[in-house]
Each structure stands twice: as C-alpha cells, then as structure tokens.
C-alpha positions as CSV (number, residue, x, y, z in Angstrom):
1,X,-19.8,12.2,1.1
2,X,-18.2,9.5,-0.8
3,X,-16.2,11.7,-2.9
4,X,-15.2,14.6,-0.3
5,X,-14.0,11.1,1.8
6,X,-11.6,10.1,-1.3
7,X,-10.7,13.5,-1.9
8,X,-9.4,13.8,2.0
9,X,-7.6,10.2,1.8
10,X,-5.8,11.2,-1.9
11,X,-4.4,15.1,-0.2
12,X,-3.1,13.3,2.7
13,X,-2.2,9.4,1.1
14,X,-1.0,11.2,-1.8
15,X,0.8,14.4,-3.6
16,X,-1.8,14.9,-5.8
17,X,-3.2,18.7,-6.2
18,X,-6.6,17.8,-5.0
19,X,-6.5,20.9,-2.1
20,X,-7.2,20.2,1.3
21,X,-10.0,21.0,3.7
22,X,-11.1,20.0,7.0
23,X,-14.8,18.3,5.6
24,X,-12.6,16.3,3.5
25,X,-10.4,15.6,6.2
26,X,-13.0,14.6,8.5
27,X,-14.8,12.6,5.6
28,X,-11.4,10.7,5.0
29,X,-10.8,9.5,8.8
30,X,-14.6,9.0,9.2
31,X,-14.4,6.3,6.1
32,X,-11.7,3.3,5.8
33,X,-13.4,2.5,2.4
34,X,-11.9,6.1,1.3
35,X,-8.2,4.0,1.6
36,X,-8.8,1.8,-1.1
37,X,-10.9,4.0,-3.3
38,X,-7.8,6.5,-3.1
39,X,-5.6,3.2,-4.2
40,X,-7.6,2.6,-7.4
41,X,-6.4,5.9,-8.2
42,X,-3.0,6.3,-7.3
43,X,-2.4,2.5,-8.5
44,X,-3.4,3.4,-12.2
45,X,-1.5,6.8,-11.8
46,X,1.9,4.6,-10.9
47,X,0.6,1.8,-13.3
48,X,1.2,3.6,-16.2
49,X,4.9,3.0,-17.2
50,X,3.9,-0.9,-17.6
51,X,1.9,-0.2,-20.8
52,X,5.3,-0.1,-22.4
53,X,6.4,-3.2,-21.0
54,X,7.6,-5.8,-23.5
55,X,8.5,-2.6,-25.5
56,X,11.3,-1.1,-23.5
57,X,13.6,-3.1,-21.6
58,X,12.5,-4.1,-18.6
59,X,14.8,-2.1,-16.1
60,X,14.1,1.3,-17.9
61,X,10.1,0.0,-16.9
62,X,11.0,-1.1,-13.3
63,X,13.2,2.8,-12.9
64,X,10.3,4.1,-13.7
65,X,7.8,3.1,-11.7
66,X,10.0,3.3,-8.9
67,X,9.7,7.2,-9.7
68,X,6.4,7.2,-10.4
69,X,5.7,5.6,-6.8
70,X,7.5,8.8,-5.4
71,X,6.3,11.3,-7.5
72,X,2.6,10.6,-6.6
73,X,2.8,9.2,-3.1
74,X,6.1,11.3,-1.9
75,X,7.8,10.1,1.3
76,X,5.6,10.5,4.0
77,X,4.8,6.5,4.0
78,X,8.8,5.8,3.4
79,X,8.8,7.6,6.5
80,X,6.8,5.3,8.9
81,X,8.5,2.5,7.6
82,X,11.9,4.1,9.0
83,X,10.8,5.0,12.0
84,X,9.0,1.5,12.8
85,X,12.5,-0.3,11.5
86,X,14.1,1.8,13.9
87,X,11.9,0.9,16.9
88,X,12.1,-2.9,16.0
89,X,15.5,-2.9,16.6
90,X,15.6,-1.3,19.8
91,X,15.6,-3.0,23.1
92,X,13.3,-1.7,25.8
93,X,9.3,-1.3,26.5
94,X,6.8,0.2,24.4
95,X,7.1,3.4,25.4
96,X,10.7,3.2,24.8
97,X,10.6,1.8,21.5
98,X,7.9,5.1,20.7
99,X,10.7,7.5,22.1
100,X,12.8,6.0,19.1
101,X,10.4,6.7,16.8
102,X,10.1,10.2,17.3
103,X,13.5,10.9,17.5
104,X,14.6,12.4,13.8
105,X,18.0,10.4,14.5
106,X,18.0,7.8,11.5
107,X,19.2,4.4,12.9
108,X,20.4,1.2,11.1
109,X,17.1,0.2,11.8
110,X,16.0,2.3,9.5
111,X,18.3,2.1,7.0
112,X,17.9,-1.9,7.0
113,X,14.0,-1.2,6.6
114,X,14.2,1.4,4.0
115,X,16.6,-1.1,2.1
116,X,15.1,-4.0,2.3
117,X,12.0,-2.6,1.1
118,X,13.5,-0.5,-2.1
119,X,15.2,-3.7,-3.2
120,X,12.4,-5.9,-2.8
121,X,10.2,-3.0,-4.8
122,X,12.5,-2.9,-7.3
123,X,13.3,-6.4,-7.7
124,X,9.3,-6.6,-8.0
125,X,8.6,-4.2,-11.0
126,X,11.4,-6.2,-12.9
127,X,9.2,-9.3,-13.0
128,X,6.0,-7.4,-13.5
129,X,7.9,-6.1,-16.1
130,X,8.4,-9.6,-17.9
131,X,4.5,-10.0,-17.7
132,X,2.2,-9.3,-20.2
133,X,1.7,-5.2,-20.3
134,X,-2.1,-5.2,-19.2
135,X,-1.8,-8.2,-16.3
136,X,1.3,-6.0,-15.3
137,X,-1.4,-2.9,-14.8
138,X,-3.9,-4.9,-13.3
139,X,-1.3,-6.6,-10.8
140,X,0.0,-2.9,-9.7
141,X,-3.1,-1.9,-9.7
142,X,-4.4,-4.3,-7.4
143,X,-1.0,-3.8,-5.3
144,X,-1.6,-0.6,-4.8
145,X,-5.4,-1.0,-3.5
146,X,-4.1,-3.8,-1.6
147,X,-1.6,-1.3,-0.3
148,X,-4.5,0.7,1.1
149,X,-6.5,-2.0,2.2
150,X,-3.7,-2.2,4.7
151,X,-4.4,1.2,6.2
152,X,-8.0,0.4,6.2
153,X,-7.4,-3.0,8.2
154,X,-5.3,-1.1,10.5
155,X,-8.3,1.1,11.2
156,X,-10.9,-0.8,11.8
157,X,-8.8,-3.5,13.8
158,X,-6.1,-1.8,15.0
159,X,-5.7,0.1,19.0
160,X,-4.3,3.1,19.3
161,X,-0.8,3.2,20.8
162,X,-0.9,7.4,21.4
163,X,-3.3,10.3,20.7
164,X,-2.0,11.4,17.0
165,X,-3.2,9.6,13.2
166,X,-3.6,6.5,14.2
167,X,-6.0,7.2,17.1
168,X,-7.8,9.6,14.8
169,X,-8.2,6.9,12.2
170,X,-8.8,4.0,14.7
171,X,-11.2,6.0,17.2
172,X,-14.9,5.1,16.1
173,X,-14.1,2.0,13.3
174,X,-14.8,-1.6,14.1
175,X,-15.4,-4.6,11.5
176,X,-18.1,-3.3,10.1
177,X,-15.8,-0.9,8.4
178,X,-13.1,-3.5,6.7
179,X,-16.2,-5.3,5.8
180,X,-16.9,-2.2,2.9
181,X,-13.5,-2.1,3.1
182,X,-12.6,-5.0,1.6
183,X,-15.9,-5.1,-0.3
184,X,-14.5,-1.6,-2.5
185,X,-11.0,-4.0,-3.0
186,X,-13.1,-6.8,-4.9
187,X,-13.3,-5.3,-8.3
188,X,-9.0,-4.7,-8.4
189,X,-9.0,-8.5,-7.3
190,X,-10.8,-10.0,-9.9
191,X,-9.1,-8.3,-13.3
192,X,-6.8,-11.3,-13.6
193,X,-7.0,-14.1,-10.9
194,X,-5.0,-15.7,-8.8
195,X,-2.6,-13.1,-8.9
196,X,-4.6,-9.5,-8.6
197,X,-6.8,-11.6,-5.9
198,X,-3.6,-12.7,-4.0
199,X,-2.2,-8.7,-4.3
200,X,-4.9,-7.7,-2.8
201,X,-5.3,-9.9,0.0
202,X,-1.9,-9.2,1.3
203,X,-2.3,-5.9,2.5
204,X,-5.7,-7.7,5.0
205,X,-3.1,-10.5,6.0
206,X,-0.2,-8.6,6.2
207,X,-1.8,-5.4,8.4
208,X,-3.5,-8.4,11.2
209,X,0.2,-9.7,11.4
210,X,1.6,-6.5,12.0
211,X,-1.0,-5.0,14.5
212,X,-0.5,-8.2,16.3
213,X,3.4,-7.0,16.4
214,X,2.3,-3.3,17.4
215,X,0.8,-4.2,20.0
216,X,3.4,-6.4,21.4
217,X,6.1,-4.3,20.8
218,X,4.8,-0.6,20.5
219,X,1.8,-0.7,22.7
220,X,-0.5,-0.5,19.9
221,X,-0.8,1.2,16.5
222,X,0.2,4.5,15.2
223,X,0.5,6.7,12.7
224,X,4.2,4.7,11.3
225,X,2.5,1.7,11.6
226,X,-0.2,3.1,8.8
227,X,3.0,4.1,6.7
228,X,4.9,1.2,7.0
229,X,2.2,-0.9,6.2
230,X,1.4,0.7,3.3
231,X,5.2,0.3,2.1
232,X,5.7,-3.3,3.4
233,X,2.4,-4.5,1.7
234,X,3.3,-3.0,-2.0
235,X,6.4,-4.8,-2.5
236,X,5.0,-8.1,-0.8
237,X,1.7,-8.2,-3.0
238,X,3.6,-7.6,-6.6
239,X,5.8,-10.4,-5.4
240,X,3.1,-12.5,-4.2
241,X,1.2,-12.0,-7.6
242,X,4.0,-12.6,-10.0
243,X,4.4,-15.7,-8.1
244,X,0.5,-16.4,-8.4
245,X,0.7,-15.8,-12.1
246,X,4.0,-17.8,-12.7
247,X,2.3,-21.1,-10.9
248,X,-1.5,-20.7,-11.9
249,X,-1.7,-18.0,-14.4
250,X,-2.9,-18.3,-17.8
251,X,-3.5,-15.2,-20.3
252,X,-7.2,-14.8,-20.5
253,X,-8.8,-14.8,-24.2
254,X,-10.0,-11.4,-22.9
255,X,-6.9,-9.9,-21.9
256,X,-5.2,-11.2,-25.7
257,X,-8.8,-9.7,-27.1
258,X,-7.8,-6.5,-25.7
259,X,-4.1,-6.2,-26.0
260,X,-4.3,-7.0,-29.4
261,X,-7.0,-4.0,-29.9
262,X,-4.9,-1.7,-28.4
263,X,-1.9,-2.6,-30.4
C-alpha cells in the first residue's frame, strides 16, 4: 500500500516514468506520508550535481541543479506559485482573488512570484555549492523532503477552498496524518544537524503560515496553494540550512571518514 501510495505521489509530484493508475492515485491522496517519501527520492535525483561540488565551479553546480529541479519535477508546482502571486496581489474577496487564479492571463503577480523565487533558488545552490559536497546532498536532500512535508502539512491541516486537488487531498486527513508525516521526514533531518533539521522543518512552519494566509485571503486551500508551497519552501529551507551550517555547523568525523573514502 505503501509503495503503490509513493508510486501515485512521484507520477503526479514528479516527471518521473513511474505510469499512472487510479489505485496509485487513490493510495497517494489517501497517504500524506506518500509526500515526503516521494521527496527522498526526487531530492537525491536533483541532489546529484553537488557531488562535484568543490570540483567544478560553483555556478556551473548551481545551473545545474536548477535544471535538474525542472527536468524531474517539471512546471506544474512553478505553476501554483504563479497563480497564488497573482491572486495576492489582487484586490477583492476570496472568491475574487480564486477567479484570478484560474484565469491563464499571467499577471505581474506572477511574474514578481516566479522571480523572486528563481533568484532566491539560485542564489541558494551557489552557497550549497561552497559546502562540503556530501552536507551539500544531505542539505538538498532534506530540502526537498521538507519541500514535501509542506504538501503533507497542507493536507492534514489545511480547508478546502473549492472541490478540485486540494479538497481531494484535504478531505479525510487530520493530525494524525502530519504526525507520520513528519515522523517519515526525521531520518533527512538528522544526516547533518542543525542545518538538514532546520531544512526540514521549514516546509511544517512555512505551510501553517501560509494556510493561515489561504484562508484569509483565498477562502481556504487549493490545489496552487500545494504548488506554491512546495516552491516557496525549497528555496527557503537551502537558505535556512546554509545559514544553520555557517553559525553552528561543524564537519562531522563521519562525513570527512566518508568523503575521504569516496575520493
């Protein structure tokens, strides 16, 4: 059940050629701990171009993770993210601001939100590209599951704005859920504290802040707010952690252990 459940969250979180099905669909929105588990695996897919870093120059590292990020998770979260910068900047009720967001019109909103967010992204992978190459995996990594620990917050806490993803998701999830949730994201926060444990704990933090907004603004959560989420909370967690790293970090005999094997 487990595994159909990952399998639905990577065919729709992801562009990965893992098929799609309507058990593994109805597995996926069934389990919030599915989000995470499908970030361990898209995180170490996206991860990979930080082996080489301290080897190549740390642009050439950041450009490609930056393509790796859209190779395996396309656009479809980029997406939300527009839509919900479109409907922040808009002036009127909820149902007003939802009109916005399904008009295919792309607002300054948008554009501002989609930005902001590439920038910040980039800027990010260059100083996880200054750390040492196996933090740097464990620190995307644990982005990345934060990332998805998002989405999983947003289910299990989150109400529905419309019928559509988000109610899906939302619809039979409570607390208990983020409790496995979170439980799944322990392992990714743990490879190289504080900063994997503060990467991860954004995307809890940041998705209570933003349902909080949803509600206020949009009537409730929906399937842009899962997206957006998802984008907002990568580039803030890789910041957060290089930050954690930079005031409390300390290379682990482990990590120099293992780096030096590998060399």
């Amino acid at each position: 059940m487990v595994l159909t459940a990952v399998r639905g969250a990577l065919g729709f979180l992801s562009r990965l050629p893992v098929g799609h099905s309507e058990r593994a669909w109805d597995a996926f929105v069934g389990t919030p701990a599915a989000f995470p588990l499908a970030g361990y695996v898209v995180g170490g897919l996206v991860a990979v171009p930080f082996l080489a870093a301290g080897r190549l120059p740390a642009p050439v590292v950041a450009a490609a993770y930056l393509g790796a990020v859209v190779l395996v998770t396309g656009v479809n979260h980029a997406d939300g993210l527009a839509d919900l910068g479109d409907a922040a900047v808009v002036h009127g009720d909820p149902a007003e601001r939802r009109d916005v967001m399904r008009d295919t019109t792309v607002g300054v909103g948008a554009v501002l939100a989609l930005g902001t967010v590439l920038v910040a992204l980039a800027l990010a992978a260059l100083a996880v590209a200054g750390l040492p190459p196996l933090v740097a995996v464990a620190l995307v990594l644990a982005a990345e599951v934060g990332a998805k620990l998002a989405m999983a917050t947003l289910a299990c806490v989150g109400r529905p704005s419309h019928e559509g993803f988000g109610s899906t998701v939302i619809d039979g999830n409570g607390p208990r859920q983020l409790a496995g949730s979170l439980a799944v994201g322990l392992p990714a926060a743990v490879v190289a504290v504080p900063a994997t444990a503060v990467a991860v704990l954004t995307g809890p933090l940041l998705a209570l802040g933003l349902s909080r907004w949803a509600d206020r603004r949009l009537g409730g959560v929906g399937g842009d707010a899962f997206g957006a989420a998802n984008e907002l909370t990568r580039a803030v967690a890789l910041h957060a952690g290089v930050a954690a790293w930079s005031l409390f970090g300390t290379p682990l005999r482990g990590w120099e252990v293992l780096a030096w094997t590998l060399s």
